[in-house]
C-alpha positions in Angstrom: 6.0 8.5 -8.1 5.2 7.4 -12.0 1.7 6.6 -10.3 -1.0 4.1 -11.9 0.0 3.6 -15.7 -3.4 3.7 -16.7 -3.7 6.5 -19.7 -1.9 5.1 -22.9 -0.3 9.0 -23.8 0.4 9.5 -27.8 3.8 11.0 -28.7 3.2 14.0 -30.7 5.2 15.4 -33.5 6.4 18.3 -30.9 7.6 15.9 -28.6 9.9 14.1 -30.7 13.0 16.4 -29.7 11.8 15.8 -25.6 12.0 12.2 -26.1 15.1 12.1 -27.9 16.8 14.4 -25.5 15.4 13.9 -22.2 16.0 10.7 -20.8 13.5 10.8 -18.3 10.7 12.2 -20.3 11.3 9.7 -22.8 11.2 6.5 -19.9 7.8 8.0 -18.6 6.2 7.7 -21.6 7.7 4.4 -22.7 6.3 3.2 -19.5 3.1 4.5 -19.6 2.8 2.7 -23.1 3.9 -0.4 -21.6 7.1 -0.5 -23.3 8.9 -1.5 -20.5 6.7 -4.7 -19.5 9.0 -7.5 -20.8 12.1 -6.0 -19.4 13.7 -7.8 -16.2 12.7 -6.8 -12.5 16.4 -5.9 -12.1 17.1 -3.9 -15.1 13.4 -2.4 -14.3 13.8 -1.5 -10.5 17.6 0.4 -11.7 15.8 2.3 -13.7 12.7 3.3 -12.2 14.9 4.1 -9.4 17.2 6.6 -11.2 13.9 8.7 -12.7 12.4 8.7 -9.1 15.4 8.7 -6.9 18.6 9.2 -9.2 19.6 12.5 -8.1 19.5 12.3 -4.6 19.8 8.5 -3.5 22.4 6.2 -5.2 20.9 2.1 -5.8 23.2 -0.6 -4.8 21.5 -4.1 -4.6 25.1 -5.5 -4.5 24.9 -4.5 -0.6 22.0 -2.5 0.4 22.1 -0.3 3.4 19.3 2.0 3.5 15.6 1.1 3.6 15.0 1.6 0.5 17.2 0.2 -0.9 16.9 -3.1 1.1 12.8 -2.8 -0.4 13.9 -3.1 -3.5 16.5 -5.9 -2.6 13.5 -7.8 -1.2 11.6 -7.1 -4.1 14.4 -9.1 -6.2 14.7 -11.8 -3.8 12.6 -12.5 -1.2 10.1 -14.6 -3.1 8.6 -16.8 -1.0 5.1 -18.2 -2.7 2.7 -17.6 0.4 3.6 -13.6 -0.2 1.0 -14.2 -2.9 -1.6 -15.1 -0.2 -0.6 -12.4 1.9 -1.3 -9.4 -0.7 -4.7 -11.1 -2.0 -7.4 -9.5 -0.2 -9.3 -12.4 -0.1 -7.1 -14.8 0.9 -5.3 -13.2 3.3 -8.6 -13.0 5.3 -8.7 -16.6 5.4 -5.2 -17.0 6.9 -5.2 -14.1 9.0 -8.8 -15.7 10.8 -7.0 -19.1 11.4 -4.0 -17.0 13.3 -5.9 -14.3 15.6 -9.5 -15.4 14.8 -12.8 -14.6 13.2 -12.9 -11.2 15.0 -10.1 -9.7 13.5 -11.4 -10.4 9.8 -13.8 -7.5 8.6 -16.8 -9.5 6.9 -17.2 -10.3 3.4 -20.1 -9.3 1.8 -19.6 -11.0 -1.9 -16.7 -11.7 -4.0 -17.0 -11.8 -7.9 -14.8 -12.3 -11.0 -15.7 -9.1 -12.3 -17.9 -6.3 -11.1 -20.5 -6.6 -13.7 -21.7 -9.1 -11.9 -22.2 -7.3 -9.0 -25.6 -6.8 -7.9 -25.5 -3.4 -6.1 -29.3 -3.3 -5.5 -28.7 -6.5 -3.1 -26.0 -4.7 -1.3 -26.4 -2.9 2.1 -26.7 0.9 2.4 -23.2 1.4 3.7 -19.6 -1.0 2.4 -16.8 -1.3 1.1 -15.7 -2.3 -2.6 -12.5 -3.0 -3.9 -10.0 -5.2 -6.4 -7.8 -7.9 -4.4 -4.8 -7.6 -6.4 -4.2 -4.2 -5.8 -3.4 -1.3 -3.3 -5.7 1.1 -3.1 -6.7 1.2 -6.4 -10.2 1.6 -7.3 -11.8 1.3 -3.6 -14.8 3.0 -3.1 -16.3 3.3 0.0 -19.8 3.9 0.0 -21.5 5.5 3.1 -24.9 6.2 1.2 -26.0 4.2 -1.6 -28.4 6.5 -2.9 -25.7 8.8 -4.3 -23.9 5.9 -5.7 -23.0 6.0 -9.6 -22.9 2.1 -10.5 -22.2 2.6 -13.9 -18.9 4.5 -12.8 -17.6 2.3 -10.1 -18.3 -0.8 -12.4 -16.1 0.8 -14.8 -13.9 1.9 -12.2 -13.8 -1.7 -11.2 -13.3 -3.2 -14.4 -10.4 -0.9 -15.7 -8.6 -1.7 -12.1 -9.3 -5.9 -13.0 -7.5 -5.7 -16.0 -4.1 -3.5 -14.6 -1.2 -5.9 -14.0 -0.5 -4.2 -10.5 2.6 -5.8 -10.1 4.0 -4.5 -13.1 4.1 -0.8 -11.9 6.7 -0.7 -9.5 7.9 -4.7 -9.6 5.9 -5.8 -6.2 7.0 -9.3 -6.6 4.2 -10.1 -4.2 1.2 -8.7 -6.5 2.7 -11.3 -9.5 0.1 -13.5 -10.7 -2.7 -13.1 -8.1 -6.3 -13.4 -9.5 -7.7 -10.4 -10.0 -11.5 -10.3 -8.0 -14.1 -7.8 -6.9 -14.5 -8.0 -3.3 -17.1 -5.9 -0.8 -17.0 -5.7 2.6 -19.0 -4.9 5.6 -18.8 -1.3 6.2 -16.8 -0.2 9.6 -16.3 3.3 11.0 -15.5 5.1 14.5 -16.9 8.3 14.6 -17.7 8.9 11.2 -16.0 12.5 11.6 -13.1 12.2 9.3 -12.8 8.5 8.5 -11.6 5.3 9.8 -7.9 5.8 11.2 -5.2 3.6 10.1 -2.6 2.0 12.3 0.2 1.0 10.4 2.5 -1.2 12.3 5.9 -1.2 10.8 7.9 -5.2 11.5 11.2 -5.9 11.6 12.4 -9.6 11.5 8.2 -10.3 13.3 9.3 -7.3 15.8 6.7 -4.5 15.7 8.6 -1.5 16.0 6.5 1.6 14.6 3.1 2.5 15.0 2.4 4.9 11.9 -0.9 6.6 12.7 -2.9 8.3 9.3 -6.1 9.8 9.8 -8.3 12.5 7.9 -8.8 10.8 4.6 -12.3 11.2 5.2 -12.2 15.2 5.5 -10.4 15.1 1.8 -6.9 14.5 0.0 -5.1 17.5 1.5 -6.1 17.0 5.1 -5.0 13.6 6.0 -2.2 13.5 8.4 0.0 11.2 10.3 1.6 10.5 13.3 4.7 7.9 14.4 4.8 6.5 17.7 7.3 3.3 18.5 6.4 0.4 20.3 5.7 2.4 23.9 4.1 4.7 22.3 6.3 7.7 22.2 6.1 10.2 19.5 8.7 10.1 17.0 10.4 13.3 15.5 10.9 11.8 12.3 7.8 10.0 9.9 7.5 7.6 6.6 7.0 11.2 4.8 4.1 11.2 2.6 1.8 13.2 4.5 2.1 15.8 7.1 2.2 15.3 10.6 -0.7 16.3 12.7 -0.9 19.3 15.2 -2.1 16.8 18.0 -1.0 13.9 19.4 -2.9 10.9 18.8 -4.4 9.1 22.6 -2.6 5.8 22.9 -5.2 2.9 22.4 -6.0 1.1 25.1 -5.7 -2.2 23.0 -2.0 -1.3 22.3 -0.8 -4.7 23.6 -3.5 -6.5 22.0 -2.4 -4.9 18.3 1.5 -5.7 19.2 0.8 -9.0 19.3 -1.5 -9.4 16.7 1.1 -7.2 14.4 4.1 -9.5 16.1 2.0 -13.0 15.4 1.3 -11.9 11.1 5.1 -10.5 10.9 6.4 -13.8 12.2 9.0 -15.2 10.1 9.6 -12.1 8.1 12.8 -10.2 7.2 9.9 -6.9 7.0 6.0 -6.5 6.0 3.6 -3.2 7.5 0.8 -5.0 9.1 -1.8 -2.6 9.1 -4.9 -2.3 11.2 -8.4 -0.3 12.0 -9.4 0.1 15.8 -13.1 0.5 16.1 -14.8 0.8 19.8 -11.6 -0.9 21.2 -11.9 -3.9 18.9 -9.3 -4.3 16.1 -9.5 -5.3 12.5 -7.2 -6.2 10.4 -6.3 -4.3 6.8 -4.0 -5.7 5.1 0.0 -6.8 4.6 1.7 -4.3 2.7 6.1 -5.5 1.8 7.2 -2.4 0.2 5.2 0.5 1.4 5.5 3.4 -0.8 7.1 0.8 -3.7 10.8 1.3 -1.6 11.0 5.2 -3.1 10.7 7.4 -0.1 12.1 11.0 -1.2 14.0 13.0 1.2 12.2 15.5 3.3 12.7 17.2 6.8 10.9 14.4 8.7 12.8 11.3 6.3 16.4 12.3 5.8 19.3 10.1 4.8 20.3 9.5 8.4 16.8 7.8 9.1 16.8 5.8 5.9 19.8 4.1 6.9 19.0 3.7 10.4 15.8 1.5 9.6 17.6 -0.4 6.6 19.9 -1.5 10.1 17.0 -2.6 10.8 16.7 -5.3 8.2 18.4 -7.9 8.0 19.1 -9.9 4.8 
């Protein structure tokens, strides 16, 4: 994927000839400049799609059948306003406490308009620091303070503040929310290889899949997944992305608990991943994610054609 848009690149003499004559060269750099910021979400989404997806997955919004396809259908025109409260970190917290409670939230430490303002003396030894409008973006998880570099997670911070996330990949849902600094309360398991994620894919406020990723904490190229469906059986097939891991991962013994927690914040909803952290049996919600992977899943072994149509059946528009 075209990835953050972040670095302006300058078109140098030699690559005048690329840009004239490969087409896809010449919308990667456009887009990294920005060029392609006023253009319309449809006209945007075609083409994004053909440089990601263009020679293997054909785009038709007229009647979408696969899964991706049907994300980017969404994208277009599912666009209720309380999606905007949903993918704000810090609102969401405050409407996912008055649906399962207080205990589900993690705690907020501080929330500021930009992370100069952030006093990181005052903050505890161990938490979580992040941008609400984003996904993933500029996180930093600090587990000890005294090998923290403010001055770089500031400007880490600040670069994140001023990106337009939804402008990357057309998330309708990131449009317009306020961009904040927000820390948290710092949770963890065993501290081994990280907190694991439970990814709980909705169809029409039905959990269906359970996507399990773990080893973030052990490095990039470790992290692994797992799929299990409602009962917890392992699937053969995953959301691709990462590789699976070489042992199954022990049901939780909250499963029911998280079903109906996923099934209560996916109410009403044609799709959304509801994601989740399990610490010492207790869960705590993550965060509500419409289009995971922006709708442009690649074909691999484990996500073939066959399995992107089956879950586009699964929404229904």
């Amino acid at each position: 994927m075209i990835g953050e848009r972040m670095k302006k690149p300058i078109i140098r003499i030699k690559h005048i000839g690329k840009m004239i004559l490969d087409e896809d060269y010449r919308f990667r750099t456009l887009y990294d400049q920005g060029k392609y910021d006023h253009m319309s979400d449809g006209r945007f989404i075609r083409r994004q799609w053909k440089y990601e997806l263009g020679k293997e997955q054909s785009l038709n919004l007229t009647d979408p059948q696969s899964f991706n396809e049907k994300l980017q259908w969404l994208k277009l025109n599912d666009r209720d306003p309380m999606y905007h409260i949903l993918a704000d970190k810090v609102e969401v917290k405050k409407w996912v406490a008055e649906r399962l409670g207080e205990e589900y939230v993690i705690p907020t430490i501080g929330i500021w308009d930009n992370a100069d303002e952030v006093d990181f003396e005052a903050l505890p030894e161990r938490f979580v620091i992040k941008c609400s409008h984003n996904s993933g973006l500029g996180n930093c998880v600090c587990t000890d303070k005294t090998k923290l570099d403010y001055s770089h997670v500031r400007n880490e911070l600040n670069r994140y503040l001023e990106q337009d996330y939804y402008l990357l990949y057309r998330e309708w849902v990131y449009k317009d929310i306020v961009p904040r600094v927000i820390a948290e309360e710092y949770i963890s398991n065993d501290g081994s290889e990280g907190l694991i994620d439970y990814k709980v894919h909705c169809f029409g406020g039905e959990p269906k899949y359970i996507q399990v990723i773990g080893g973030r904490g052990k490095g990039k190229h470790n992290t692994w997944q797992m799929l299990y469906n409602s009962e917890w059986n392992e699937q053969s097939w995953t959301f691709g992305n990462y590789g699976k891991s070489s042992v199954e991962v022990p049901k939780p013994e909250c499963l029911t608990k998280l079903l109906k927690a996923a099934a209560i914040l996916s109410a009403g909803l044609r799709y959304v991943r509801v994601d989740f952290y399990i610490v010492e049996n207790r869960i705590f919600f993550g965060e509500m994610t419409f289009y995971p992977h922006a709708g442009l899943y690649r074909y691999n072994a484990c996500f073939t054609p066959e399995i992107n149509r089956f879950l586009g059946d699964l929404i229904f528009l």
